[in-house]
N, C-alpha and C positions, 0 to 999 in steps of 0.2 A: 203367301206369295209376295214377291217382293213390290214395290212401287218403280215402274220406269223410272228410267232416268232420258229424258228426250234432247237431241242434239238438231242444231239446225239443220244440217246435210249429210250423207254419208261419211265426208272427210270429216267435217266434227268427231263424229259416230266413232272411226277407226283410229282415228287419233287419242281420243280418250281411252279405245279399249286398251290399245297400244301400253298405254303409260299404264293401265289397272293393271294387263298382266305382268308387263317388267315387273312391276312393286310386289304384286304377287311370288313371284318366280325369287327375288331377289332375297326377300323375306325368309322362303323357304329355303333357300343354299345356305344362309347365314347359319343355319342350325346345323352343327356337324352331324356327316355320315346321311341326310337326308335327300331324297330324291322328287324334282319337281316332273307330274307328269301332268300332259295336256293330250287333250283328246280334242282334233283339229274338226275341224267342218268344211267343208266346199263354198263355193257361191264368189260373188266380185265385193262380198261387204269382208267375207272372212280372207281373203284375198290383197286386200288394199291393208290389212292389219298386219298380214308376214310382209307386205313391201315395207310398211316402217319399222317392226323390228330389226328387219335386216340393213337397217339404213342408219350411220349415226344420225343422234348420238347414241340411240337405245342399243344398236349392234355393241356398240362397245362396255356396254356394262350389263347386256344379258348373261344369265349365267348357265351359256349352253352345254357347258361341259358337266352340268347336273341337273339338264334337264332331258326326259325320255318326250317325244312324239308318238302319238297313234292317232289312228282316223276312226271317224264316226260309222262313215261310209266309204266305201266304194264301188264304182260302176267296173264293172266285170270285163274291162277292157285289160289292154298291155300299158304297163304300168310309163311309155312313150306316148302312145294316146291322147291326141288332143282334149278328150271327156275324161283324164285320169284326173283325181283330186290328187294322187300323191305329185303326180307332174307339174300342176299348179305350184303346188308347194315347192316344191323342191324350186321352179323355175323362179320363184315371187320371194323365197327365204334360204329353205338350204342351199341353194348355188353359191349366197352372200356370204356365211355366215360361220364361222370355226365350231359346228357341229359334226360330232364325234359320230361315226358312221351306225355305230354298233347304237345309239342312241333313239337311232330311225326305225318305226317298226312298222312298215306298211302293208298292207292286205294284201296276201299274195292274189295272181291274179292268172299265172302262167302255166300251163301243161296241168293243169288242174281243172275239177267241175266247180263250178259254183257251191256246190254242198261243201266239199273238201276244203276250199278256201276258208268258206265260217268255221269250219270244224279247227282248221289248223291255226287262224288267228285267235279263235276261243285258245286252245292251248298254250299261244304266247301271251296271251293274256294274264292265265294261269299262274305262267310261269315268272312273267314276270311279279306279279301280285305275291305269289310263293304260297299262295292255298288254294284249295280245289274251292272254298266256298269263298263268297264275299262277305265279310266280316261287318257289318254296320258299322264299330270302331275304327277298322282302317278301312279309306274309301279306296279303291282301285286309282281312279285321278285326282288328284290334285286341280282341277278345271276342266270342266267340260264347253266346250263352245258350240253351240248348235244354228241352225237357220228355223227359218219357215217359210214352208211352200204356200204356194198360193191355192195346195187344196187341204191345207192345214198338215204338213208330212213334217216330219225333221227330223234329221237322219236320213236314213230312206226308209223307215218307217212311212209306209202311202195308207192310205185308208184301205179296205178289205182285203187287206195283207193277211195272210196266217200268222206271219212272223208278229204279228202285234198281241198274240196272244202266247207266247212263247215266254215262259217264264224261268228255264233253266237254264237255257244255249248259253251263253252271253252273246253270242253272235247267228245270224243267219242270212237266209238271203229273200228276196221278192224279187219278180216281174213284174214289170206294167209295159202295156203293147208302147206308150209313149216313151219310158222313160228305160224299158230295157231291163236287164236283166243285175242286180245288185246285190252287193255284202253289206248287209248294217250289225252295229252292234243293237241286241235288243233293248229293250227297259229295265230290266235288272243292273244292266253294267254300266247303260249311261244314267243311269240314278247314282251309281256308286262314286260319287264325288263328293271332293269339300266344297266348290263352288263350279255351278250350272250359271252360263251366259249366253241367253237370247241374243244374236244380234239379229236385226230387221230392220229393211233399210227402204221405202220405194210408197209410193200412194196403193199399187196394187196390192200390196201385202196388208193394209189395212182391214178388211172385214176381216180376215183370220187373227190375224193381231187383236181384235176386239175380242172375238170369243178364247183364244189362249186366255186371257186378261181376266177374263169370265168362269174361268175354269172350265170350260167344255169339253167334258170327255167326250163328245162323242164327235172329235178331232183327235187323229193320231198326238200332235203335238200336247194336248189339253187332258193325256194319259201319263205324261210324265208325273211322277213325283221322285224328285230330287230329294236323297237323304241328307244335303246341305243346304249351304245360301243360293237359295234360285235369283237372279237379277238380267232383266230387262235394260238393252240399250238398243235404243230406235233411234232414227230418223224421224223428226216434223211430219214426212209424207206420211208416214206409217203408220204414226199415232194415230188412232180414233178421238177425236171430239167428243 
């Protein structure tokens, strides 16, 4: 597990990731015929990171025209939705930004059940990946970006979910009376990356940020194991002592 890297504020925080993923992204287009994919997160820390991609100067040397988007999760709403992660995005990045439509792959969310939904984003998942199984060789992303709840969740991965023991789907769904009804990708698919990044940004999120740290399985978040470079970027507040 990697060692945090601790910033003094959330802007520190999004501003570094900012620049890790350009250089990331950047690295990976330079190599012909290669495709950069990022599997987004929710929240106001992963939020604050598509306002400065989308912002020069990073806008102007991203290389969005080789890089594919999907999301971790989504809340089972209409993808206009003030609780939609894809509407965040879109309103915080792609609005800005010369991203190629067909590049976008968001959880469907419409005239469909919540089952149907994981079922049909698992198949573009599939399809994009171009094998039924995940290769340990080739990862599905290129970057994972993830959060954590403040009852140890990430993703929507919640604690006594079914979905946290689903080991084939690559995608499904959970209820919780608070937090409603969602599509997450499981633990198989979000392990299948080159590089997994924590962000964490707040004093609240500190006791769960200790035990991630600790390896704690028995926190949803503290069940990942990432087939690449797992790394940690926090906020001061967040850190444990």
């Amino acid at each position: 597990m990697g060692e945090p890297q601790v910033f003094a504020d959330p802007e520190s925080l999004a501003q570094h990731a900012a620049d890790w993923l350009l250089a990331w992204a950047a690295a990976t287009a330079a190599r012909p015929g290669e495709r950069f994919a990022v599997c987004l997160s929710g929240g106001s820390t992963p939020k604050r990171l598509y306002e400065l991609l989308a912002a020069a100067p990073r806008r102007d040397t991203f290389p969005w025209a080789r890089t594919h988007w999907f999301w971790g999760d989504e809340r089972f709403v209409a993808p206009d939705d003030k609780a939609s992660n894809f509407r965040m995005t879109r309103e915080a990045m792609f609005a800005h930004v010369p991203v190629p439509a067909a590049n976008i792959h968001p959880i469907p969310t419409v005239g469909i059940t919540a089952q149907q939904a994981a079922e049909a984003y698992a198949r573009e998942l599939r399809a994009f990946h171009g094998e039924a199984a995940l290769d340990p060789a080739r990862p599905l992303f290129n970057v994972v970006l993830l959060g954590l709840g403040t009852n140890g969740h990430t993703a929507s991965l919640f604690p006594d979910q079914a979905v946290l023991d689903e080991r084939k789907q690559w995608a499904g769904t959970m209820t919780d009376p608070e937090a409603g009804t969602r599509i997450t990708l499981t633990y198989p698919a979000l392990e299948s990356a080159r590089e997994t990044v924590f962000l964490v940004a707040g004093a609240d999120k500190q006791p769960m940020l200790k035990r991630l740290l600790a390896a704690d399985r028995t926190i949803p978040a503290g069940r990942l194991r990432p087939r690449g470079s797992l790394h940690f970027f926090v906020d001061r507040a967040a850190f444990p002592d």
